[in-house]
C-alpha positions as CSV (number, residue, x, y, z in Angstrom):
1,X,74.8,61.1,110.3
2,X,71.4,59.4,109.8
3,X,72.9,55.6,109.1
4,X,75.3,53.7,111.4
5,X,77.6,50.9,109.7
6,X,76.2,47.3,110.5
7,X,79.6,45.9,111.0
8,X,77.8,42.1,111.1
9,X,76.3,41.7,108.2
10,X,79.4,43.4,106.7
11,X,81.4,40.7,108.0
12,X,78.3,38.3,107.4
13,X,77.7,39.4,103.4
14,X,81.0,40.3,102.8
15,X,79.5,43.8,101.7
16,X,79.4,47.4,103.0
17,X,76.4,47.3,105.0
18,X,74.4,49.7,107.5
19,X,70.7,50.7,109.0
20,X,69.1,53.8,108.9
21,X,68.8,55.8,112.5
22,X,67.7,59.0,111.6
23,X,63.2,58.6,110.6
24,X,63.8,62.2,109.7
25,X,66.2,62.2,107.2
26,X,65.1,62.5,103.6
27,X,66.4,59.6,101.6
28,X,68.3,62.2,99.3
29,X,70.5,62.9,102.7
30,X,70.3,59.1,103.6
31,X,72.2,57.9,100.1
32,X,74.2,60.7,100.3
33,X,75.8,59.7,103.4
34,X,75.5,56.1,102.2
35,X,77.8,56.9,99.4
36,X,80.0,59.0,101.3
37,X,80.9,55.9,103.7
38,X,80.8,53.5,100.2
39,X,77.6,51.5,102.1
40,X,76.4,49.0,99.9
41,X,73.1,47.7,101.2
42,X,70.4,50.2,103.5
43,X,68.6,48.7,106.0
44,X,65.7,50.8,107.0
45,X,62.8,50.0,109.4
46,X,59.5,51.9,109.1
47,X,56.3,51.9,110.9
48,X,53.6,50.2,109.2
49,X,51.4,53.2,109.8
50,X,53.6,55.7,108.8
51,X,52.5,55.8,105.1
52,X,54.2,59.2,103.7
53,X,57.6,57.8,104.8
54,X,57.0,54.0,103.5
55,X,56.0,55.8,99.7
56,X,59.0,58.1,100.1
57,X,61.8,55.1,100.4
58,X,59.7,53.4,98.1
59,X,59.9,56.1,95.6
60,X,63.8,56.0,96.5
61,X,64.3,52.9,95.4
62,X,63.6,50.9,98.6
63,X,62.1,47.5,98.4
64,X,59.8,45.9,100.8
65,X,61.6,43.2,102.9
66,X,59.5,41.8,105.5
67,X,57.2,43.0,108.2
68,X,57.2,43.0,111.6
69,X,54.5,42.5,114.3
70,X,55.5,43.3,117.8
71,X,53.5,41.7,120.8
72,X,53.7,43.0,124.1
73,X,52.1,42.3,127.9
74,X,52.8,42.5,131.7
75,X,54.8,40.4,134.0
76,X,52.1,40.7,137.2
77,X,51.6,37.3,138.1
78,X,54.1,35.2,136.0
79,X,55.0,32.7,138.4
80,X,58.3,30.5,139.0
81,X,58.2,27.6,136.2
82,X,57.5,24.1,137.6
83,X,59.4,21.2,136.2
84,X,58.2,20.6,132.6
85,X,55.5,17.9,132.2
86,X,58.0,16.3,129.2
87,X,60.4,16.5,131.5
88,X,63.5,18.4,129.4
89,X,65.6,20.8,131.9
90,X,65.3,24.3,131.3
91,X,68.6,26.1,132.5
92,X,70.4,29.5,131.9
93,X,72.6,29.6,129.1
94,X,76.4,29.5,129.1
95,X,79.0,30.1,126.5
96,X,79.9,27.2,126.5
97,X,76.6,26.0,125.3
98,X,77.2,28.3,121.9
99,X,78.0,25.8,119.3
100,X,74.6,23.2,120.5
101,X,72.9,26.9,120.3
102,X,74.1,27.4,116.6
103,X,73.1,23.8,115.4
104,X,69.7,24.4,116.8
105,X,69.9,27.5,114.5
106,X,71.2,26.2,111.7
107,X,68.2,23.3,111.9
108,X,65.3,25.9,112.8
109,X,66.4,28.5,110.5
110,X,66.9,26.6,107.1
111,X,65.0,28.8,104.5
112,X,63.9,31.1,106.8
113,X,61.5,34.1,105.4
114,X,63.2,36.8,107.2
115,X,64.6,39.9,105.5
116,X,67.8,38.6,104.6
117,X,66.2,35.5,102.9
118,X,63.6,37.4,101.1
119,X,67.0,39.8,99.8
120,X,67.7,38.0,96.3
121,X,70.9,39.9,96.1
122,X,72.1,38.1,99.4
123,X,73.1,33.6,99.0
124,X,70.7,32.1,101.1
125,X,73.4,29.8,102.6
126,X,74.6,33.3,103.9
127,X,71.4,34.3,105.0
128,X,71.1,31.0,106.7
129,X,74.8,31.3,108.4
130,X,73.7,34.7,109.5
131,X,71.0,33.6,112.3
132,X,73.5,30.5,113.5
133,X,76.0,33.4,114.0
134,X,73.7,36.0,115.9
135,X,72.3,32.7,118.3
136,X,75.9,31.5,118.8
137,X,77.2,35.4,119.4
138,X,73.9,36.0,121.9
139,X,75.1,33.1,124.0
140,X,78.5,33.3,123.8
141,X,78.0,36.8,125.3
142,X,75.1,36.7,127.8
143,X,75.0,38.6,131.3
144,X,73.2,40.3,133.8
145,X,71.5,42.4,130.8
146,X,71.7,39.7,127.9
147,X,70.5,35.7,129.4
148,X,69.5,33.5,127.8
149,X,68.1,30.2,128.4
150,X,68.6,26.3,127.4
151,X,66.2,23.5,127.0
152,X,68.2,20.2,127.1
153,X,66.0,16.7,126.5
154,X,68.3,13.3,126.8
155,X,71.7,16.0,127.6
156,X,71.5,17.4,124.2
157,X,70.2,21.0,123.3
158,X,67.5,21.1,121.7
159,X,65.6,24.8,122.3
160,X,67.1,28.4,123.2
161,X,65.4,31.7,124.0
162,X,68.1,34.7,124.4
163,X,66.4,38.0,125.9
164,X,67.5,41.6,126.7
165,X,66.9,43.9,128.8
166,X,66.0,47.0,127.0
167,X,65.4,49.4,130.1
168,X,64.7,49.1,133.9
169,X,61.3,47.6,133.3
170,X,60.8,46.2,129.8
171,X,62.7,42.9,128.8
172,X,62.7,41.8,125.0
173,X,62.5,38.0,123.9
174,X,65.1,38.4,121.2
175,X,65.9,35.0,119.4
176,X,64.4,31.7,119.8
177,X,64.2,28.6,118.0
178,X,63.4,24.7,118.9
179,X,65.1,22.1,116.8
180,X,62.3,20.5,114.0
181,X,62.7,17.2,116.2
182,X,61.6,18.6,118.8
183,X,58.7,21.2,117.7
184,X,55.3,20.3,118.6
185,X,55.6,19.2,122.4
186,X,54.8,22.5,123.2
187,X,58.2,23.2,124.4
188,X,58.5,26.8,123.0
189,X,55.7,27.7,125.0
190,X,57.6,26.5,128.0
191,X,60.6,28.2,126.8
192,X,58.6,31.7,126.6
193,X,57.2,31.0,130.0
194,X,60.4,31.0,131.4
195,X,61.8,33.7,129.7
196,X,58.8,35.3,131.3
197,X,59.7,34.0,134.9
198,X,63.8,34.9,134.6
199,X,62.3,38.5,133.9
200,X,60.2,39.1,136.1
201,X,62.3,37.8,138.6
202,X,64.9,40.4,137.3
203,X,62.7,43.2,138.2
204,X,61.0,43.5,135.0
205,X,57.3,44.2,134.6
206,X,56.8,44.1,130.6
207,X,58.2,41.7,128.1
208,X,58.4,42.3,124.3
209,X,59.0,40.0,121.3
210,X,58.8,40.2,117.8
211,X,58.5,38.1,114.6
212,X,58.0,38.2,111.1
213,X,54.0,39.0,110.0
214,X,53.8,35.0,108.3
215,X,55.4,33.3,111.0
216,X,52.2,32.4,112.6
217,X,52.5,29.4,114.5
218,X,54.3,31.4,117.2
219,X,51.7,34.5,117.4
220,X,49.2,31.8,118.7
221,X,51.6,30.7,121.7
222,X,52.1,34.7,122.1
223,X,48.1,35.0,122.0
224,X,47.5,31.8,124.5
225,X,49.9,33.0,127.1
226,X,48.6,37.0,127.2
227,X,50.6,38.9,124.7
228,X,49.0,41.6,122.6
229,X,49.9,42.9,119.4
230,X,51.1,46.5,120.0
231,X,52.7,47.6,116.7
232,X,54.4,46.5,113.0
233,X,57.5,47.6,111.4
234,X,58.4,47.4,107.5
235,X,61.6,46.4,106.6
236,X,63.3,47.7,103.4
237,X,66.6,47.3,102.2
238,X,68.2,49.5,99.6
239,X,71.3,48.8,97.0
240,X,73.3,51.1,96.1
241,X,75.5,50.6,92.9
242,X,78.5,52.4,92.4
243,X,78.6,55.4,90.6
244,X,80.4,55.5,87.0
């Protein structure tokens, strides 16, 4: 089968939703499975440099989304985190931090050019409610393989950086966000620093993250603390309208 159902942005959209996982499938055998599961909306990610396949979805009927840039580097000589000049704590997440998490979210994200804003076919108060649900889902659920970490100033939440641990050595920087009143103190730097530390420390020895092409006030924190950019991804979606 070369799609997998995307049971949260069903439950999310309040459509039939899923993601392509096969690159080799043609997109005749990619709708053809879509309609046999009655999928609404294809999400399909692409390889910027992989031209052949990014004409033949678009020949499908695919439309450009958004892109992403990935940046990558190595954790050899991240060092422990002193206590922040601004002096907010940085702490590991809890659950029970979730719903400060999703109102950092809900502030950060407003309007947000991802690919489900850039979708006109989905609200953008859904597209909105969908990254306070994955932040408040992330931290309702970390672990060993999933942390995430906290930045508190005056007791109150006002930063989050969830990671993953994608394999033995490589740890991913997954979702972050700092609340608009507190942007420009330089504290997602520090948040990215420690999500740097907390992996290394786990045993990791590369760290990945990734963001949309435009968004590039974080790139130059990225390019300041030693990440390089290692690759893009295209993201298309596809409708698919019911047959008569």
């Amino acid at each position: 089968m070369p799609i997998e159902l995307n049971d949260l942005e069903t439950a999310r959209f309040g459509i039939v939703a899923a993601r392509v996982t096969d690159a080799q499938a043609s997109p005749a055998e990619i709708e053809a499975a879509a309609r046999d599961r009655g999928v609404q909306m294809l999400t399909a990610r692409v390889d910027v440099g992989d031209l052949p396949r990014v004409h033949a979805l678009e020949e499908a009927g695919y439309r450009l989304m958004d892109t992403l840039v990935y940046y990558a580097r190595g954790l050899d000589g991240v060092a422990d985190r002193a206590p922040s000049p601004a002096g907010e704590i940085l702490r590991p997440a809890t659950a029970a931090d979730a719903p400060a998490v999703g109102q950092v979210a809900r502030a950060a994200f407003a309007g947000y050019l991802g690919h489900y804003h850039a979708d006109p076919r989905l609200g953008a108060a859904a597209a909105d409610a969908a990254y306070v649900e994955w932040a408040e889902t992330s931290v309702q659920t970390v672990g060993p393989r999933r942390p995430a970490l906290v930045a508190l100033q005056a007791d109150r939440v006002v930063g989050f950086l969830t990671l993953r641990r994608n394999s033995d050595t490589e740890i991913e920087i997954v979702l972050n966000a700092v609340h608009p009143e507190a942007q420009r103190q330089g504290l997602y730097g520090r948040l990215v620093e420690h999500g740097m530390a907390a992996g290394r420390a786990a045993g990791c020895t590369r760290v990945i993250v990734s963001t949309q092409i435009n968004n590039v006030a974080v790139q130059k924190v990225w390019a300041r603390q030693g990440f390089c950019m290692s690759h893009g991804l295209y993201t298309f979606h596809k409708w698919i309208d019911a047959q008569a």
